[in-house]
C-alpha positions in Angstrom: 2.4 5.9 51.0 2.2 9.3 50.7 -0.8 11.4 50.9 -2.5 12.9 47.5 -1.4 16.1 46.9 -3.8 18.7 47.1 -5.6 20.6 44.0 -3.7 23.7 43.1 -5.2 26.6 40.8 -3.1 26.5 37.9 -2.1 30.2 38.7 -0.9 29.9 42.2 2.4 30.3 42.8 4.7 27.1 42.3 5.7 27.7 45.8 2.5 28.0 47.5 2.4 26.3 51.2 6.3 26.0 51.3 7.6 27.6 54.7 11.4 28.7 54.8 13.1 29.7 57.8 15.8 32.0 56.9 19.3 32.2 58.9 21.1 34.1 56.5 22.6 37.4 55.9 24.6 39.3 53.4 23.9 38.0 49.7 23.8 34.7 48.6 21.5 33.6 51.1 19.2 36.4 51.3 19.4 36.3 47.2 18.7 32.5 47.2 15.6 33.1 49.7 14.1 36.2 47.7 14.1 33.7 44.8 11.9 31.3 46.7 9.6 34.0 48.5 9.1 34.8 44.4 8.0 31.5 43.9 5.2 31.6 46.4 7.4 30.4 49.6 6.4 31.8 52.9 10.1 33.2 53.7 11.0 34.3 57.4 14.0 35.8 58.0 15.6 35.2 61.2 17.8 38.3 62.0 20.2 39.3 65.2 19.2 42.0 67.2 21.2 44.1 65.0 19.7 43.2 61.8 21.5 42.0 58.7 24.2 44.5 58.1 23.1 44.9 54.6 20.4 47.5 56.4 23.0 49.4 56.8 24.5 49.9 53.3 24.3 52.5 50.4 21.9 53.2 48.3 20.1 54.4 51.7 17.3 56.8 51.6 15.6 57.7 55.1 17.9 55.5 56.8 16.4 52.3 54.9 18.6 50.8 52.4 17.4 49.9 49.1 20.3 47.2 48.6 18.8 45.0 51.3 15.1 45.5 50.1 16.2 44.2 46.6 17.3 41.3 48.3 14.6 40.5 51.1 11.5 42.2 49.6 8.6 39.8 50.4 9.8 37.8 53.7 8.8 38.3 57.2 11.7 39.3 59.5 11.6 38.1 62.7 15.0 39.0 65.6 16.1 36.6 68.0 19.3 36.2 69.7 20.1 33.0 68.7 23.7 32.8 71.8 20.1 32.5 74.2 19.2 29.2 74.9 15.2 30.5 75.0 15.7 31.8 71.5 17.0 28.4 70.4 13.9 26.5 71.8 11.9 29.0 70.1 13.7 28.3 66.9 13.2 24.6 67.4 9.7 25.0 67.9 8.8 26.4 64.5 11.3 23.8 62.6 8.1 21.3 62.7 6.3 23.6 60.8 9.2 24.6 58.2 10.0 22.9 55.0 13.2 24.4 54.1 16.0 26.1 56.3 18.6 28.5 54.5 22.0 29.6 56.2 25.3 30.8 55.1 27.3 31.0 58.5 31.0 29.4 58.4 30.9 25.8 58.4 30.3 24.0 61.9 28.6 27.6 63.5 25.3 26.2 63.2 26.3 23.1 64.9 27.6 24.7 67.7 24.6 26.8 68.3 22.4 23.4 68.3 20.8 24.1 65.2 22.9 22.3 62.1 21.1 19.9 59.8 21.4 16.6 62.2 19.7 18.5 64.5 16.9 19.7 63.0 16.3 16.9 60.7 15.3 14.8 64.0 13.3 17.5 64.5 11.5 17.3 61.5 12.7 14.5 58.8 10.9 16.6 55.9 12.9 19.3 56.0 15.8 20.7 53.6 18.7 22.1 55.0 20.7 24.2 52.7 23.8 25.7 53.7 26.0 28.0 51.3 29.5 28.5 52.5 32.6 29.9 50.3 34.4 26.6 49.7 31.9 23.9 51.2 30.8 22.0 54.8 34.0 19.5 54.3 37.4 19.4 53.1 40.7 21.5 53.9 39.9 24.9 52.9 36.1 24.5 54.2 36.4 26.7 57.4 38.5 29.7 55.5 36.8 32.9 55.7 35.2 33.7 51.6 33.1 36.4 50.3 32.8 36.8 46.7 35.8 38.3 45.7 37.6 36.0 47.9 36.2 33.2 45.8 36.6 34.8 42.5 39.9 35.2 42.8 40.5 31.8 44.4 38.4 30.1 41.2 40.4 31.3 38.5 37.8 33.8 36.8 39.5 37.2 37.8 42.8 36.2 35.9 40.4 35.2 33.1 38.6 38.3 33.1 42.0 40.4 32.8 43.6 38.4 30.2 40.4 38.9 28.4 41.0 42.9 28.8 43.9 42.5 25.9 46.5 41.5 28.0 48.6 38.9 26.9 49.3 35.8 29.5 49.7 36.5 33.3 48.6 40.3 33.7 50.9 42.3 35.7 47.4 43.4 38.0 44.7 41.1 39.0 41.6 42.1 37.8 38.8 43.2 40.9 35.3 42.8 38.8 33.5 44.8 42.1 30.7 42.9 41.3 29.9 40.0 43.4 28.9 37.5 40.8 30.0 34.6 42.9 27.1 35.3 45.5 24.7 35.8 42.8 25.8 32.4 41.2 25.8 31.1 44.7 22.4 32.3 45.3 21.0 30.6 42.5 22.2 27.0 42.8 21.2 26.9 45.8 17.4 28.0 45.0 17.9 24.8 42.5 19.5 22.9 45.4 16.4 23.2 47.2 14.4 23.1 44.7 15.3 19.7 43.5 15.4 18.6 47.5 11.7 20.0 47.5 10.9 17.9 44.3 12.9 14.5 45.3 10.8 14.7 48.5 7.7 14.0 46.8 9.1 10.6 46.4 10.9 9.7 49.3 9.2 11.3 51.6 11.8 12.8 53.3 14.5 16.1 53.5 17.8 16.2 53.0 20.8 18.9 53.4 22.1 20.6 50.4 26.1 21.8 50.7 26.1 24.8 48.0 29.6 26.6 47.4 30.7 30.0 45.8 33.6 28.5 43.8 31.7 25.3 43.0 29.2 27.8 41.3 31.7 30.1 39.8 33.7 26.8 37.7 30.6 26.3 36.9 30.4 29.6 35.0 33.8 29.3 33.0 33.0 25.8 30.6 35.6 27.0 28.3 38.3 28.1 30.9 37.8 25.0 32.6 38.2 22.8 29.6 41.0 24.9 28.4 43.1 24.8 31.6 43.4 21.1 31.3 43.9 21.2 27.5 45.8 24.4 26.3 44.8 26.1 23.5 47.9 26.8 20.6 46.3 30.3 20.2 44.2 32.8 22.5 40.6 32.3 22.1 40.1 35.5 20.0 37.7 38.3 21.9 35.2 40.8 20.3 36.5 44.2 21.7 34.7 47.1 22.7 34.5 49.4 18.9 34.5 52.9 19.5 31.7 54.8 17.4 31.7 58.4 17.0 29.7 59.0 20.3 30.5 56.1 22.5 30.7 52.3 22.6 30.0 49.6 20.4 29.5 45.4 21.0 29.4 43.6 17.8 29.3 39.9 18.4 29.4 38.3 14.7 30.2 34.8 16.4 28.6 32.7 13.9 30.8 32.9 9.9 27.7 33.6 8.3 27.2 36.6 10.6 30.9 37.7 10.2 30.4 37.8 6.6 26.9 39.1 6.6 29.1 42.1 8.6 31.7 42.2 6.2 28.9 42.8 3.7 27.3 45.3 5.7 30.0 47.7 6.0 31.2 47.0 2.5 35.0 45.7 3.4 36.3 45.8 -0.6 36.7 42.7 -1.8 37.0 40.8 1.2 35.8 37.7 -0.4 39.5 37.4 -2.4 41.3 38.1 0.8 42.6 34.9 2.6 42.5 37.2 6.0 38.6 37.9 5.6 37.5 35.0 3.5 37.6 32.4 6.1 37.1 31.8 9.3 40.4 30.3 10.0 41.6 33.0 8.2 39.9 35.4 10.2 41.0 34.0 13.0 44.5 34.4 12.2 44.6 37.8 11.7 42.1 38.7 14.4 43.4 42.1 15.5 43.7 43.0 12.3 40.5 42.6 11.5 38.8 44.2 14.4 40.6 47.3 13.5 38.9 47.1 10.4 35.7 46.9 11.5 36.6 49.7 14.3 38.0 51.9 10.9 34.1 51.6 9.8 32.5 52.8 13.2 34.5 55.1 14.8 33.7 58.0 12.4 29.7 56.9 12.8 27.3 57.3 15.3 26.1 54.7 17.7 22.6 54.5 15.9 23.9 54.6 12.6 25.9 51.4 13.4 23.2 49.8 15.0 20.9 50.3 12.0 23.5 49.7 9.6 25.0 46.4 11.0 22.0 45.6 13.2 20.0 45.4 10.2 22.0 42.6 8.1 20.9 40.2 10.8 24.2 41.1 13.2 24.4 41.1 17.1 25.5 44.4 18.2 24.5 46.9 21.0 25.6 50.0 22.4 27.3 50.2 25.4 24.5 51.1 28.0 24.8 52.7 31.9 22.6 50.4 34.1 20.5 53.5 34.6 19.6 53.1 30.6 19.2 49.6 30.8 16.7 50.0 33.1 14.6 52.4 31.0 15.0 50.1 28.0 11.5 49.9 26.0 12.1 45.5 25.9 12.5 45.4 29.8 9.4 48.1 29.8 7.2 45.4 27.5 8.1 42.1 29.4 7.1 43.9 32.8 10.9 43.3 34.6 11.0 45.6 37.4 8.3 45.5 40.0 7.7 48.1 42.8 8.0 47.4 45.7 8.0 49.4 49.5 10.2 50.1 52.4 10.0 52.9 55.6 11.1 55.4 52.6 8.9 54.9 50.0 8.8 52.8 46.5 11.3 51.7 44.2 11.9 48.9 41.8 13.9 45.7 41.8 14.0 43.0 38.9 11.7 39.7 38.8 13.1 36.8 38.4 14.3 36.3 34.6 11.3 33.7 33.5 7.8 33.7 33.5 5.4 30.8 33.4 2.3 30.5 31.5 0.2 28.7 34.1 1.9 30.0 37.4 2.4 33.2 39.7 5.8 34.7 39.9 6.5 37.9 41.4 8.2 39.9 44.3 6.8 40.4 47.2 5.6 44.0 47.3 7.0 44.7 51.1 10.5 45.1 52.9 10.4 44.3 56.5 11.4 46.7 59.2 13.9 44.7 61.6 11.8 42.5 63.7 8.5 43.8 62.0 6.7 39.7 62.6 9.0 38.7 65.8 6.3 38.6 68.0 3.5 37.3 65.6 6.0 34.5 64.1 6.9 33.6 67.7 2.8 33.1 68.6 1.8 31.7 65.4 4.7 29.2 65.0 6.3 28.6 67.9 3.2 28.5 70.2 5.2 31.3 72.7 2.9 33.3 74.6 2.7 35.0 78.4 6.3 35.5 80.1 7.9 32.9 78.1 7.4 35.1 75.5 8.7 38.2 77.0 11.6 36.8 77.6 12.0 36.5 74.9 11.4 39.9 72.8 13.8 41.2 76.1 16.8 39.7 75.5 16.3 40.6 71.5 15.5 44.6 73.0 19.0 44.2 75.4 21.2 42.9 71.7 19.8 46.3 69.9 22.5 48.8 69.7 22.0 52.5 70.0 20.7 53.6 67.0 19.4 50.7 65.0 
């Protein structure tokens, strides 16, 4: 039977008392682990001497990059050299005292360092394993090489995304989004992988290991494509283009008829309701270029605003096109409190919360990036009971991996 669970303050974090030892590097994994450390986990971030090579990317400002704080703001980073066999006890040590372990190394790496789920899971039969891998732990392609690019092209969505551009059928060049929305998706299912782990354990009493892919997670984003791949459309689904306006960029998503027509109505289209090619959606449809061109014809000679007011106010989606630098600034993401501060070696700067808040519970990013190995030796005392020569052997064979430099 298990054990009551403890009282919680209603505005704790959901996460509160939940330990995560963190293998990972790059994105997805790091992502997926910020998530959880913003949910109240206890997050430590196990690191090679060198440090995740996200430290060393652009936007850097004193030599400490602001692209790794935005993804491991709030965790504990602790370096061990994990090819030493004293570095692998010491791992093996803390796993009693873990609830969740997060990696995102090619299948079968962990295994061969002694630490894969079968492992650890002797070790402590609580715990949730979750591993995030390109094209998952089994199955022919699971050992190929993937980052997200890799997979987006793989899944389908970059040939999508061009075809969407106005090209008709194959493009002759591949789109290359250059944003790496597969590790982003990636990171997300698995914070619910765990998550639901976490929550099915309260029953059973027991952890399990969650396989998380890239392209699993980017299918997951195309429901149409997906559906249309196996059953072709006889047309192109038609696409709201970008409308140019007199000083820039225009979205107008009237997706719904009563909004197309509340748009016809707002930019007074003359007679439109007697013309078969406005009238209808089918008819609409039809005749889609057409009509965008008509509705470009109206805001091309206007300003940005004036469309926005204009259309905006018969009840119509639209936006301007916005920099991320404007986005940010927005008076909305001001209101709803989105971007937190937080601090590395360099100073402040701001990252996004999560994208929910709860009414009874703490959510929020940790306020601190740590240096590289900033908690090794505390972690290594407080978790895996090292102290004396064992553990100054230790912090030296960590010191020996350092290059020049770092």
């Amino acid at each position: 039977m298990n054990e009551p669970a403890p009282h919680v303050p209603a505005t704790a974090a959901p996460l509160a008392g939940i330990r995560v030892l963190d293998f990972s590097s790059m994105m997805a994994g790091p992502y997926a682990t910020r998530y959880l450390a913003d949910l109240g986990a206890e997050v430590i971030k196990i690191e090679a001497p060198e440090g995740d090579y996200i430290r060393q990317r652009e936007p850097l400002r004193e030599g400490c990059s602001a692209y790794f704080g935005h993804l491991n703001a709030g965790k504990r980073s602790v370096c061990l050299d994990l090819k030493d066999a004293a570095s692998v006890a010491a791992v093996k040590a803390m796993v009693p005292h873990a609830d969740v372990v997060m990696e995102n190394f090619r299948p079968g790496a962990m295994q061969r360092l002694g630490l894969d789920y079968a492992t650890l899971a002797a070790i402590n039969p609580r715990l949730v394993y979750c591993s995030i891998s390109g094209f998952g732990q089994t199955g022919p392609d699971a050992e190929r090489p993937a980052y997200a690019q890799i997979v987006q092209a793989a899944s389908g969505y970059e040939l999508a995304f061009a075809a969407y551009q106005g090209q008709e059928g194959a493009p002759t060049r591949p789109a290359n989004t250059a944003i790496f929305i597969a590790d982003v998706l990636g990171a997300l299912y698995a914070c619910n992988g765990v998550l639901a782990a976490l929550q099915q354990r309260q029953a059973s009493g027991r952890g399990q290991h969650v396989d998380t892919t890239l392209i699993e997670g980017m299918l997951n984003l195309m429901p149409y494509e997906v559906q249309e791949a196996q059953f072709p459309a006889k047309q192109r689904r038609p696409v709201y283009p970008p409308f140019q306006a007199a000083d820039g960029w225009l979205m107008i998503s009237a997706v719904s008829p009563r909004n197309f027509e509340a748009l016809l109505d707002a930019i007074a289209v003359p007679g439109w309701r007697d013309d078969p090619m406005f009238a209808t959606d089918r008819g609409r449809q039809q005749h889609w270029d057409a009509v965008m061109a008509r509705v470009e014809a109206w805001t091309s000679p206007r300003t940005r605003a004036e469309c926005e007011r204009v259309i905006g106010g018969a009840g119509v989606p639209i936006t301007a096109y916005r920099t991320v630098r404007e986005a940010l600034a927005g008076e909305q993401l001001q209101h709803r409190g989105t971007l937190a501060t937080i601090s590395d070696g360099a100073g402040d700067y701001r990252v996004p919360n999560l994208p929910f808040k709860l009414s009874a519970g703490r959510v929020a990013v940790g306020p601190h990036v740590p240096a590289l190995g900033e908690h090794t030796e505390a972690v290594l005392r407080e978790l895996a009971g090292l102290s004396g020569e064992a553990l100054q052997a230790v912090l030296a064979v960590v010191a020996r991996g350092r290059r020049p430099g770092r």
